[in-house]
Every structure is written in C-alpha cells, then in structure tokens.
C-alpha positions in Angstrom: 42.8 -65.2 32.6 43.3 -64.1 28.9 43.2 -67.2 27.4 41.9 -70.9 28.5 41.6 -73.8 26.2 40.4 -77.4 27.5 41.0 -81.0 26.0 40.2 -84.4 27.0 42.7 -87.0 25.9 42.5 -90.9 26.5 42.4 -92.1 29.9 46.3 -93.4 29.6 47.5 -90.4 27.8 49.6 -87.9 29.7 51.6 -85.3 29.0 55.1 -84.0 30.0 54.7 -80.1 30.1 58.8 -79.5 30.8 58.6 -81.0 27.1 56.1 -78.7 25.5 57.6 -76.1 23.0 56.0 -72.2 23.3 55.9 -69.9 20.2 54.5 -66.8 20.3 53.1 -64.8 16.8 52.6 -60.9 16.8 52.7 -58.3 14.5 56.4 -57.9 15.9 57.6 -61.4 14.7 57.6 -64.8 15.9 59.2 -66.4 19.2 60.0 -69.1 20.9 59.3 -68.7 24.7 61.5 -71.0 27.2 59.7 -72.5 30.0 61.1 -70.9 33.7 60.8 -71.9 36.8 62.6 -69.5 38.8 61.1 -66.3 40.8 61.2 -64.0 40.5 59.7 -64.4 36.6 61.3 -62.8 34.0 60.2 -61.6 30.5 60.7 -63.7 28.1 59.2 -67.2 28.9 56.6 -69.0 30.4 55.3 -70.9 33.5 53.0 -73.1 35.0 51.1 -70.9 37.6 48.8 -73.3 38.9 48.0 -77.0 38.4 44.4 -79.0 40.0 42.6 -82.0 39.6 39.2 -81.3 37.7 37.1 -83.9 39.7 36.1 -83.0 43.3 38.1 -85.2 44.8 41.3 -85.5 42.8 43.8 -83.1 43.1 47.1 -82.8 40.8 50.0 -84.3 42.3 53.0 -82.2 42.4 54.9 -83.1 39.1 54.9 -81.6 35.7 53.1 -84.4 34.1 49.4 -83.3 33.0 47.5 -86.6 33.6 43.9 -87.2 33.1 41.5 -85.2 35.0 44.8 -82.7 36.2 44.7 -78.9 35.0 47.3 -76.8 34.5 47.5 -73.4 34.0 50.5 -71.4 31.8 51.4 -68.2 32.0 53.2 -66.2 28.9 55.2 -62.7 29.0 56.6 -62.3 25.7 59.6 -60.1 25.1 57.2 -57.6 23.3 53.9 -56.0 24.6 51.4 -55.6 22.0 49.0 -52.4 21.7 45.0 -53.0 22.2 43.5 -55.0 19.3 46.5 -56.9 18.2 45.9 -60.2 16.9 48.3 -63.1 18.0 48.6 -66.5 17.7 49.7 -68.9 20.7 51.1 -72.2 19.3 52.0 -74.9 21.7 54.0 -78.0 20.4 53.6 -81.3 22.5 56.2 -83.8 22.9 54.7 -85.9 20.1 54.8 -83.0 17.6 51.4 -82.3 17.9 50.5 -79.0 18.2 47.6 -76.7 19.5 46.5 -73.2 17.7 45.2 -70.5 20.3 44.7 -66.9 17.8 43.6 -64.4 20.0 43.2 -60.5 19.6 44.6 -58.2 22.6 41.4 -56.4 24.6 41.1 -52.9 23.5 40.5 -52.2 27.5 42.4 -54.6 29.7 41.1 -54.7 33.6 42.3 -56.9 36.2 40.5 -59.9 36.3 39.2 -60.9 32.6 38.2 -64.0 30.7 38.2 -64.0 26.8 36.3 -66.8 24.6 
C-alpha cells in the first residue's frame, strides 16, 4: 500500500464512493481520474480493491456506501508514471464538496509490498 489515510465521521454519516471525485497532481499536470469497475483495469482511473468492516465482527456489506466502522480501499493508476522522488498530491472530493489532501512523494526504491506515512 502506498498510501492509507483513516477518518472517523459521525455515527449516521455515510458516504457514497460512486460519488467521490479523483484528481491527481504531478509534475506532469493535473487529472481527474474516473472511477472503473470493469477488469481487466485500465490506466487512467481508479477502483475500490477491497472494502471490510473495522470491528471484529462487522464486515462491509457489499455496496459502495462507506458506512461507519466499513473500510474501503482505492486504488489509482494515473495516465503518467512519475520517476523516484516525485512529489504528488492525491485530492479526493466527497459528495458534499468536501475534500481530503493526501501529498505524497514517490519512493526513491519501490519493492513489492510497502507502506508509506
């Protein structure tokens, strides 16, 4: 995993991920990322690759609704690969306009499994 962020939101708050908005921010430009759901997965876009429930003994039911105490995870491929060390900035846009700042710098060394703070 490159990249994890975590919230906690009201107990009746949920949010509709089909109606999230993706930019992406490189040194190449700026772009929008559409959400797919089709495999094979195609560059550009994104995807949820895996949704759970958080508690032991909740798990997340099977629609695209994050609910309390569900995790989702997304997955990004922009249409550009940046070189080792590039800065870039992850901006996600919920349905109710407000949005979430991820910046993030590309690993000078990337190995298979990884997890950056």
């Amino acid at each position: 995993s490159l990249n994890s962020y975590r919230a906690f939101f009201q107990s009746d708050m949920s949010i509709d991920i089909d109606g999230i908005m993706v930019n992406f921010v490189s040194p190449s430009g700026s772009e929008t990322l559409v959400q797919k759901t089709n495999r094979p997965f195609t560059k550009p876009g994104w995807t949820v690759t895996n949704k759970r429930g958080i508690l032991p003994i909740e798990y997340a039911d099977e629609d695209n609704i994050l609910e309390p105490y569900e995790s989702f995870e997304i997955l990004l491929y922009p249409s550009t690969p940046l070189p080792p060390l590039s800065q870039f900035v992850i901006l996600i846009q919920l349905p109710d306009n407000n949005k979430i700042f991820l910046p993030r710098t590309v690993p000078g060394t990337i190995y298979p499994i990884m997890f950056l703070n």
